[in-house]
RODO-2510 file (C-alpha; in nm, 4 decimals, decimal comma):
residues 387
     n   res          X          Y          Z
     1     x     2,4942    -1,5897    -3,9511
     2     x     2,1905    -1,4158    -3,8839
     3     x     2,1014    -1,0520    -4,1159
     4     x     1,9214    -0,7781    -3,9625
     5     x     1,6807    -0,5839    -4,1073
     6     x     1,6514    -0,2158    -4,1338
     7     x     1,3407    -0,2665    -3,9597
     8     x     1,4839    -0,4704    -3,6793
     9     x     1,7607    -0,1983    -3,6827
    10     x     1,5232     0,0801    -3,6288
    11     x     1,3290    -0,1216    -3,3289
    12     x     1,6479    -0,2019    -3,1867
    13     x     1,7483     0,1880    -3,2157
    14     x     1,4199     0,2771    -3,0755
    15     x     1,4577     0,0646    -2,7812
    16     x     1,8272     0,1804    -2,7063
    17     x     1,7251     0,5693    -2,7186
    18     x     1,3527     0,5642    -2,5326
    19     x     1,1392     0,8338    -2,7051
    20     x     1,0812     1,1865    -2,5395
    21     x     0,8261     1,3556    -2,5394
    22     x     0,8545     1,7477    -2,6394
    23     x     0,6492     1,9967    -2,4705
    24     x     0,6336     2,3585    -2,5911
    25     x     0,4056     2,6353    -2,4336
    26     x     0,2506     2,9813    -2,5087
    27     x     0,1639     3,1551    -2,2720
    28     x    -0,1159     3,3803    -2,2625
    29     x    -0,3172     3,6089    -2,0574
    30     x    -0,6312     3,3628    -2,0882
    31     x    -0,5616     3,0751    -2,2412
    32     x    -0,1966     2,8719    -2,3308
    33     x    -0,1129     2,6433    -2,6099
    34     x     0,0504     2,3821    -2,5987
    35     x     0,2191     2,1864    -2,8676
    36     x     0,3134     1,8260    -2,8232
    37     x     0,5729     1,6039    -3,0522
    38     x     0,8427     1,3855    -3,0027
    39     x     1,1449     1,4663    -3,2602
    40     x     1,1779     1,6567    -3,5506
    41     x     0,9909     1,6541    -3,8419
    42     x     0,6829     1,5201    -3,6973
    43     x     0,3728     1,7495    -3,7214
    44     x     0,2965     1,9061    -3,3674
    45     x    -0,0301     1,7993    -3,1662
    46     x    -0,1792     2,1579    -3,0424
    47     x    -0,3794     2,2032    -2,7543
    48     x    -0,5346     2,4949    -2,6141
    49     x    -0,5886     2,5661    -2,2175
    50     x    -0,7314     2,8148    -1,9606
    51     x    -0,4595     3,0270    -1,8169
    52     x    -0,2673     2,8919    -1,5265
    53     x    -0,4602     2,5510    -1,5638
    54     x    -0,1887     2,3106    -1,4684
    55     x    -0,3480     2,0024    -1,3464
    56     x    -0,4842     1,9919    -1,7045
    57     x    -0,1634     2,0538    -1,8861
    58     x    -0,0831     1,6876    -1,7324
    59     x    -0,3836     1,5499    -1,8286
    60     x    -0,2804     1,6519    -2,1724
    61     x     0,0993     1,4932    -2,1550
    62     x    -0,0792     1,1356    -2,0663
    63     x    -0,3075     1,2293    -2,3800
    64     x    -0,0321     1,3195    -2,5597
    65     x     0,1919     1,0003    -2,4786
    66     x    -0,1034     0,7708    -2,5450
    67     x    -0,1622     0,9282    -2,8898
    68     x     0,2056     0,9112    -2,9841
    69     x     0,1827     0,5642    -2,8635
    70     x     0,5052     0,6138    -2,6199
    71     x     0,5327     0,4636    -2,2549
    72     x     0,3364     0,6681    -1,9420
    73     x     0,6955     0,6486    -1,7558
    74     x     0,8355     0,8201    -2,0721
    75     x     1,0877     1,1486    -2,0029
    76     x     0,8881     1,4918    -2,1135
    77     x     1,0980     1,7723    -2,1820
    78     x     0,9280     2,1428    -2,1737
    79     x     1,0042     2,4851    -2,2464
    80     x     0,8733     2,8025    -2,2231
    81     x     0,9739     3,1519    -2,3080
    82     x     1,0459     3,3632    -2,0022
    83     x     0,8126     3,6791    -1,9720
    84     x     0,5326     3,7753    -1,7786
    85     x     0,4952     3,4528    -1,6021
    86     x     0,7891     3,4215    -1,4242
    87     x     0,8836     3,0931    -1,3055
    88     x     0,6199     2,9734    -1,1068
    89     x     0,5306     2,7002    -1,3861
    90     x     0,8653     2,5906    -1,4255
    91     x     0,8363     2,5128    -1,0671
    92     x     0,5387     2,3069    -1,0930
    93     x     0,6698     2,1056    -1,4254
    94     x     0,9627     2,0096    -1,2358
    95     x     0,7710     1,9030    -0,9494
    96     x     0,5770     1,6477    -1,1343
    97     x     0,9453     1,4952    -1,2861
    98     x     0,9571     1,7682    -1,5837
    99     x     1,2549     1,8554    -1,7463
   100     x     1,1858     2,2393    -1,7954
   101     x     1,4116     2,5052    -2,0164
   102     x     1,2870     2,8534    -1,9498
   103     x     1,3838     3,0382    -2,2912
   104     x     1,5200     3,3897    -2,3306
   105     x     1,2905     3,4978    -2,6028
   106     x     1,5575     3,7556    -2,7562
   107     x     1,8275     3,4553    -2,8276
   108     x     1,5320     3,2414    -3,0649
   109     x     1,5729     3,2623    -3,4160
   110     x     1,3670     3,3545    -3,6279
   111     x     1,2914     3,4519    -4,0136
   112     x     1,4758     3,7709    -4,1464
   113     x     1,1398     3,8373    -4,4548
   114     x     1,0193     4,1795    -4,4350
   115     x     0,7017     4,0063    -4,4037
   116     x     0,6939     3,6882    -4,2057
   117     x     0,3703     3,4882    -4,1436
   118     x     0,3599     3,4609    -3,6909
   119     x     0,0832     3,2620    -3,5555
   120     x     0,0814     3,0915    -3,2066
   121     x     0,0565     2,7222    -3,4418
   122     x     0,3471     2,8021    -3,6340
   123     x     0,5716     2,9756    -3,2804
   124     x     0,4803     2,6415    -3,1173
   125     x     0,6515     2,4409    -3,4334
   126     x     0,9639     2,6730    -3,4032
   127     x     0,9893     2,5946    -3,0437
   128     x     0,9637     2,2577    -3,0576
   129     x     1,2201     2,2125    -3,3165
   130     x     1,4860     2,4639    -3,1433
   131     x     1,4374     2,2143    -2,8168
   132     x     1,4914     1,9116    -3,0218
   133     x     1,7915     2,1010    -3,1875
   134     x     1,9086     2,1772    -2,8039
   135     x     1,8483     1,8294    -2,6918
   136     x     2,0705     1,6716    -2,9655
   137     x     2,3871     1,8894    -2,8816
   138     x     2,3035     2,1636    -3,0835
   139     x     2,3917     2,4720    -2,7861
   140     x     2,3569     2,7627    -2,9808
   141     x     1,9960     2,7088    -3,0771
   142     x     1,8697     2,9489    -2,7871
   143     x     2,0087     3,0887    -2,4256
   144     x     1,8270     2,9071    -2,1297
   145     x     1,7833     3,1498    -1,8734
   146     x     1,8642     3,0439    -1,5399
   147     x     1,5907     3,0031    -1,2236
   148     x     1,6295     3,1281    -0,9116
   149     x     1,5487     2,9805    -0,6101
   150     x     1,2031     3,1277    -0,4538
   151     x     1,4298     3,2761    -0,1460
   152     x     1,6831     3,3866    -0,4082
   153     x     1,3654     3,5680    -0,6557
   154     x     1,2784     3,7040    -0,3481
   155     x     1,5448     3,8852    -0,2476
   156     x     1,5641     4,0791    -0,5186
   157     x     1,2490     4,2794    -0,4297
   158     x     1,3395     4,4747    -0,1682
   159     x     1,6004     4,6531    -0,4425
   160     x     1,3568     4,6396    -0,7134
   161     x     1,0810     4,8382    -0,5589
   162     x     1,3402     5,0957    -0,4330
   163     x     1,4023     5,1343    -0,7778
   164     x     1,0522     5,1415    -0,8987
   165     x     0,9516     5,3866    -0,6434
   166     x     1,2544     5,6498    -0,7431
   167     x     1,1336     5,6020    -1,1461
   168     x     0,7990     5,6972    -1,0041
   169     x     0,8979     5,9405    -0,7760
   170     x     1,1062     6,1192    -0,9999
   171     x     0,8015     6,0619    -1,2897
   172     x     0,5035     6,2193    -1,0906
   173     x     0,7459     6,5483    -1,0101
   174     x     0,8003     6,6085    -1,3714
   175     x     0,4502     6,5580    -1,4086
   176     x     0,4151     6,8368    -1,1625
   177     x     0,6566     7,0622    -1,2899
   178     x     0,4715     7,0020    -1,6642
   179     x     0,1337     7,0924    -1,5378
   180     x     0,2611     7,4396    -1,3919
   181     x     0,4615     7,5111    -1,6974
   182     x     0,1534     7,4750    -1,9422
   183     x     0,0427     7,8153    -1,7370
   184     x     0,3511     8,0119    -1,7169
   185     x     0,3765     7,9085    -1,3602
   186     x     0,7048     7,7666    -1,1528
   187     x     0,7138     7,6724    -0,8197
   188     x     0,9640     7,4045    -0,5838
   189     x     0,8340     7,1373    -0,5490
   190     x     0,9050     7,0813    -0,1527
   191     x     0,7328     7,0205     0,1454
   192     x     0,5340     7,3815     0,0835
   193     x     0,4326     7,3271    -0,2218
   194     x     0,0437     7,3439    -0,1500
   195     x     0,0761     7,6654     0,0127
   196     x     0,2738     7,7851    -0,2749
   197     x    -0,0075     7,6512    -0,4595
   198     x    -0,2679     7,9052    -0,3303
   199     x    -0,0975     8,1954    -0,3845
   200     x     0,0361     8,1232    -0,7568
   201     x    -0,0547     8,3622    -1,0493
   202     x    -0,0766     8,2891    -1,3882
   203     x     0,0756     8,5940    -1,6616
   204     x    -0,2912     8,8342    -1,5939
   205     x    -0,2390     8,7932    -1,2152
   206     x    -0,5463     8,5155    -1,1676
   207     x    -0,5247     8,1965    -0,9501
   208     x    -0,4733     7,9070    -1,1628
   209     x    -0,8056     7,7449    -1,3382
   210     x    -0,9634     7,5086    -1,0867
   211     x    -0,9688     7,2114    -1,3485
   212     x    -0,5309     7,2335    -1,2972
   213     x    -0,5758     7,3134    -0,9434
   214     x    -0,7369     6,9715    -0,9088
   215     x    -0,4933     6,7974    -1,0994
   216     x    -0,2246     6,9377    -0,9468
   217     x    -0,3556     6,8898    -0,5891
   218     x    -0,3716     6,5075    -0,7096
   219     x    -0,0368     6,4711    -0,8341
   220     x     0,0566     6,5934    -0,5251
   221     x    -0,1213     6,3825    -0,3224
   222     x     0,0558     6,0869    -0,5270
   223     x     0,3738     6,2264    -0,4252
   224     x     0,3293     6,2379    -0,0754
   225     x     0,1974     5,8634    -0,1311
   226     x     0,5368     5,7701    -0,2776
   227     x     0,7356     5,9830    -0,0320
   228     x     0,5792     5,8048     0,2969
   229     x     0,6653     5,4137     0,1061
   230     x     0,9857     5,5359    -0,0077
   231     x     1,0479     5,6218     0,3759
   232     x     0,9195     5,3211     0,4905
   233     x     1,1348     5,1194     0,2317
   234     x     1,4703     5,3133     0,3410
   235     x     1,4770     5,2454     0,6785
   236     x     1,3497     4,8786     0,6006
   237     x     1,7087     4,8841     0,4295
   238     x     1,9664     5,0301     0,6539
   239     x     1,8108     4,7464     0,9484
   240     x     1,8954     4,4619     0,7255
   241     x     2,1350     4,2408     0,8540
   242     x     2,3552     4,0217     0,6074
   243     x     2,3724     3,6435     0,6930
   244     x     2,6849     3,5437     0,6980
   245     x     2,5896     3,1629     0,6113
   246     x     2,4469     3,2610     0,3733
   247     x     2,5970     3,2906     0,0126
   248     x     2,4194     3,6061    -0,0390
   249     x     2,5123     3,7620     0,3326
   250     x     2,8822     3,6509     0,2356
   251     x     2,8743     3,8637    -0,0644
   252     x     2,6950     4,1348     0,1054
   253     x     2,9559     4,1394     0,3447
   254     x     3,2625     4,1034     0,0460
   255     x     3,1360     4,3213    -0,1309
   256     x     3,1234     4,6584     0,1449
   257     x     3,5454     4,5234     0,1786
   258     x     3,6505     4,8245    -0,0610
   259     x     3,5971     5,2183     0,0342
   260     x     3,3067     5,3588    -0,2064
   261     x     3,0604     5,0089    -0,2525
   262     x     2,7883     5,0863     0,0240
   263     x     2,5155     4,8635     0,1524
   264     x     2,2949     4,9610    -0,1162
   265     x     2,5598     4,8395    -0,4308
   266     x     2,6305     4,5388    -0,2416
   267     x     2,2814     4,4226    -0,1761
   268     x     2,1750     4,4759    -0,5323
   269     x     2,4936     4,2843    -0,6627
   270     x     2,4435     4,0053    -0,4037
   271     x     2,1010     3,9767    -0,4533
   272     x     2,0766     3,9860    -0,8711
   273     x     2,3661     3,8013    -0,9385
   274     x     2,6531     3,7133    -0,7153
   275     x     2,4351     3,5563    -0,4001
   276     x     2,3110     3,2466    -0,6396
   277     x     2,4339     3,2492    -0,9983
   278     x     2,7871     3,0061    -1,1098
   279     x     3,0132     3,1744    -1,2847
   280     x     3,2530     3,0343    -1,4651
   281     x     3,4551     3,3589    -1,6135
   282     x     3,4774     3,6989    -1,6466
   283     x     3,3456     3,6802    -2,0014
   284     x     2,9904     3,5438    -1,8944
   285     x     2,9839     3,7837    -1,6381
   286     x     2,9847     4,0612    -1,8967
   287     x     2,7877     3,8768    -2,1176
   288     x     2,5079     3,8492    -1,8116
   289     x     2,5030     4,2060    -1,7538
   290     x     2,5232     4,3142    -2,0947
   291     x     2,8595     4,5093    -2,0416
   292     x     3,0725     4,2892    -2,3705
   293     x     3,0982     4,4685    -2,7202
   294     x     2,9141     4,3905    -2,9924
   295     x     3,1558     4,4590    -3,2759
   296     x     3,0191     4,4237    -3,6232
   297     x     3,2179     4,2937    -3,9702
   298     x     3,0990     4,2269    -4,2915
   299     x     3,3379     4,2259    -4,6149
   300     x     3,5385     4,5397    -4,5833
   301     x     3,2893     4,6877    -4,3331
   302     x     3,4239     4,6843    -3,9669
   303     x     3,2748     4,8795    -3,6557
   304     x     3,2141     4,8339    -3,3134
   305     x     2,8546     4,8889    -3,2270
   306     x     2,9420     4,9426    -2,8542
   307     x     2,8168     4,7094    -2,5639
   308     x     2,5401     4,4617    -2,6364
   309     x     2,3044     4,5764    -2,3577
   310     x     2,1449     4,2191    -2,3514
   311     x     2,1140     4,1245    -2,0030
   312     x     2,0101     4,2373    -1,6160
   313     x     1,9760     4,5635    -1,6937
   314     x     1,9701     4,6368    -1,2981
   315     x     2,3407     4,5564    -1,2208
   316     x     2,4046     4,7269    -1,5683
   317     x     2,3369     5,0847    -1,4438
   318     x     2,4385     5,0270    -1,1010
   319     x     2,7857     4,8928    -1,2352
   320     x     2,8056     5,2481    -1,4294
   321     x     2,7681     5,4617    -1,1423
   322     x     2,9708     5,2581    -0,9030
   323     x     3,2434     5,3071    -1,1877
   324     x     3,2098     5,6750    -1,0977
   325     x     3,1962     5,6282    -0,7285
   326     x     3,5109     5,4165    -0,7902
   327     x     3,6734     5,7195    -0,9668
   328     x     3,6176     5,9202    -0,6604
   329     x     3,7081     5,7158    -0,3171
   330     x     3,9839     5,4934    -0,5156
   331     x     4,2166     5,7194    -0,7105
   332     x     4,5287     5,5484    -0,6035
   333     x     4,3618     5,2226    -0,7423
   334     x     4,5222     4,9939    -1,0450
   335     x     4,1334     5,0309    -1,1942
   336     x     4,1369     5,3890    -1,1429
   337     x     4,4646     5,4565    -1,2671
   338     x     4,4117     5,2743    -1,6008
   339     x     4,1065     5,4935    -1,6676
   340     x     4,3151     5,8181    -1,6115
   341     x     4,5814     5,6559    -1,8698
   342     x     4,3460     5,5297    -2,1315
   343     x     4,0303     5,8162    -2,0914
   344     x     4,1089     6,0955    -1,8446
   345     x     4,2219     6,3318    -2,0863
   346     x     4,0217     6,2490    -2,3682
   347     x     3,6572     6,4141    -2,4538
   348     x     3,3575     6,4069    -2,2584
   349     x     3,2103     6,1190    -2,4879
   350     x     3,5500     5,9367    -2,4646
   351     x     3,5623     5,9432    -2,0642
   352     x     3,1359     5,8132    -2,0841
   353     x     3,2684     5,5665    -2,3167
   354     x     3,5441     5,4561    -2,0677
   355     x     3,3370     5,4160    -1,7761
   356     x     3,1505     5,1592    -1,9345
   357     x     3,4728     4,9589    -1,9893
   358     x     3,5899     5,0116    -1,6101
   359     x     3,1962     4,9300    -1,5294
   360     x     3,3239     4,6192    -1,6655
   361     x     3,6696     4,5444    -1,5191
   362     x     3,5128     4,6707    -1,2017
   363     x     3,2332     4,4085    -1,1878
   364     x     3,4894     4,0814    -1,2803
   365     x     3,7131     4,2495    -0,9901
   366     x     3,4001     4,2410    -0,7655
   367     x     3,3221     3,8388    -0,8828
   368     x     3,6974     3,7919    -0,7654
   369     x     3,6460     3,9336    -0,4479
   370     x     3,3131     3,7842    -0,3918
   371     x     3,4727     3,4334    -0,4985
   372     x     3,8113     3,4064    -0,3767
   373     x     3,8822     3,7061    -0,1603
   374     x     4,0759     3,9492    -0,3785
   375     x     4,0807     4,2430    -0,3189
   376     x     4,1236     4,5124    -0,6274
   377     x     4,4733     4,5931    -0,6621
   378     x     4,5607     4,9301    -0,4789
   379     x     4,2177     4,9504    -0,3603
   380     x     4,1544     5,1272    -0,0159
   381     x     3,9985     4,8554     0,2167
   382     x     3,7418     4,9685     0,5078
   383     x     3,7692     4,6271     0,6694
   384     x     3,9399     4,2885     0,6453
   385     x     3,7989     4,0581     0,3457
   386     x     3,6468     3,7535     0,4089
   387     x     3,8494     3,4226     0,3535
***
């Protein structure tokens, strides 16, 4: 009978489980590291990189394999932290046979000192040892985010610089109404506002200084910027059409089935979430839009710190104010009429705090409808759901 080593053990292991090799990047505005190992325990090769320099970041994973003394055909497994970069890269590492995790930076643990030593070295270490820690089962270690297709990223835009233009909008006009206030001045701010301009009178009864004339004249001139794209941008959006084979055109379409959810609602819910993401319950749909409590217990100490806000924070205040909406064109509705029952004749701060919670039910009813074709119960329909 023949007795096997614990060496022969080991090189029999080794050849039954082929060694990875672990990738871990930080991303910068000029240069990105890279850290290179292949299990735990094992002290990370570094390498540093121009920006954006990815034919070079595979020269380095053929350095990195020969150094570790692994196979060329070997598996590499990356990850990243999603941020400014966007997904571009994780494109390109999957191209080239990459097994990519793009990392929700909030989820990744990390010391709770007062003072904690944080250099891009020892953040390369941590990530590398989370991803081995993810690859051997271990789930909770961080939350992948999920990639979008490039047609379903760029969807989204249309919504997003709606949005961006109103913050804007809506920024430069306080801006506006600041400036005149700083000299005792108030005027509309309307399509006459220049002419209003040249006849305004601070307390003595003298024309504004010329130095906030200037300014003002500039702001201005910003506004009318932003009012001419946000014109262009709003009849770009009532022309759209919605797809039907498409799965975003289907929800687009699903979605406008119930009396108060316009185009705009249902374009921003198809688009961020319901046009390309799986989900598999109600739960993770609250937990992806950040509308789930975050209750908090310790010993004899239990509170609830209200809703986690972790998570698209688009849908998140859309959801709110489609919960109003909802209020208002379904009254007769099982949604509405549990809101009335539970918050209608509470306080003001109760009723906010309950149209968070119907934000909630209201966006798992949506899924439904989206998914199977259900429509709310007692909901007022403006045309037939799709099947």
């Amino acid at each position: 009978m023949t007795t096997m080593t614990r060496t022969d053990q080991s090189t029999a292991s080794t050849s039954d489980h082929p060694v990875t090799l672990l990738v871990a990047f930080e991303l910068g505005d000029r240069t990105w590291k890279l850290g290179f190992t292949t299990g735990i325990g094992q002290r990370p090769r570094v390498r540093q990189l121009p920006a954006g320099a990815v034919d070079r970041v595979f020269d380095e994973v053929r350095r990195a394999k020969a150094r570790f003394g692994i196979p060329g055909e070997a598996p590499v497994v990356s990850c990243y932290e999603a941020g400014r970069d966007g997904f571009w890269l994780h494109r390109a590492l999957v191209a080239q046979q990459v097994t990519n995790y793009v990392v929700d930076s909030s989820s990744i643990e990390v010391p709770r000192r007062a003072r904690r030593a944080k250099t891009d070295k020892l953040d390369l270490a941590g990530l590398l040892r989370l991803l081995a820690r993810y690859l051997a089962g271990d789930r909770a270690a961080w939350r992948v985010v999920r990639v979008p297709s490039v047609a379903a990223e760029d969807a989204r835009h249309a919504e997003r610089s709606w949005e961006t233009l109103q913050t804007e909008r809506t920024r430069v006009i306080n801006r506006l109404k600041g400036l005149l206030t700083t000299a005792g001045v108030r005027l509309r701010v309307d399509a006459r506002f220049l002419e209003r301009l040249e006849t305004a009178r601070v307390w003595d009864g003298t024309p504004l200084p010329p130095g906030l004339q200037a300014r003002l004249r500039q702001s201005w001139a910003h506004l009318t910027f932003l009012n001419e794209q946000r014109r262009a941008l709003k009849r770009a959006r009532t022309t759209r059409v919605a797809d039907r084979r498409t799965a975003t055109g289907r929800a687009v379409s699903a979605l406008q089935t119930p009396v108060g959810i316009g185009p705009i609602g249902a374009w921003v819910l198809a688009t961020e979430i319901f046009g390309w993401r799986q989900i598999r319950n109600g739960r993770e749909l609250g937990a992806l839009v950040g509308l789930v409590p975050a209750p908090f217990q310790s010993g004899e100490t239990s509170h609830d710190l209200g809703i986690t806000r972790a998570g698209n924070k688009h849908v998140r205040r859309l959801m709110v104010q489609l919960a109003w909406s909802w209020l208002r064109f379904q009254p007769q509705s099982a949604l509405a009429q549990w809101y009335q029952r539970r918050f209608g004749g509470g306080s003001r701060r109760m009723r906010r705090v309950g149209i968070v919670a119907l934000a909630r039910k209201l966006l798992i009813a949506l899924w439904r409808l989206v998914k199977d074709g259900v429509v709310p119960e007692g909901a007022v329909v403006s045309a037939p759901a799709h099947s």
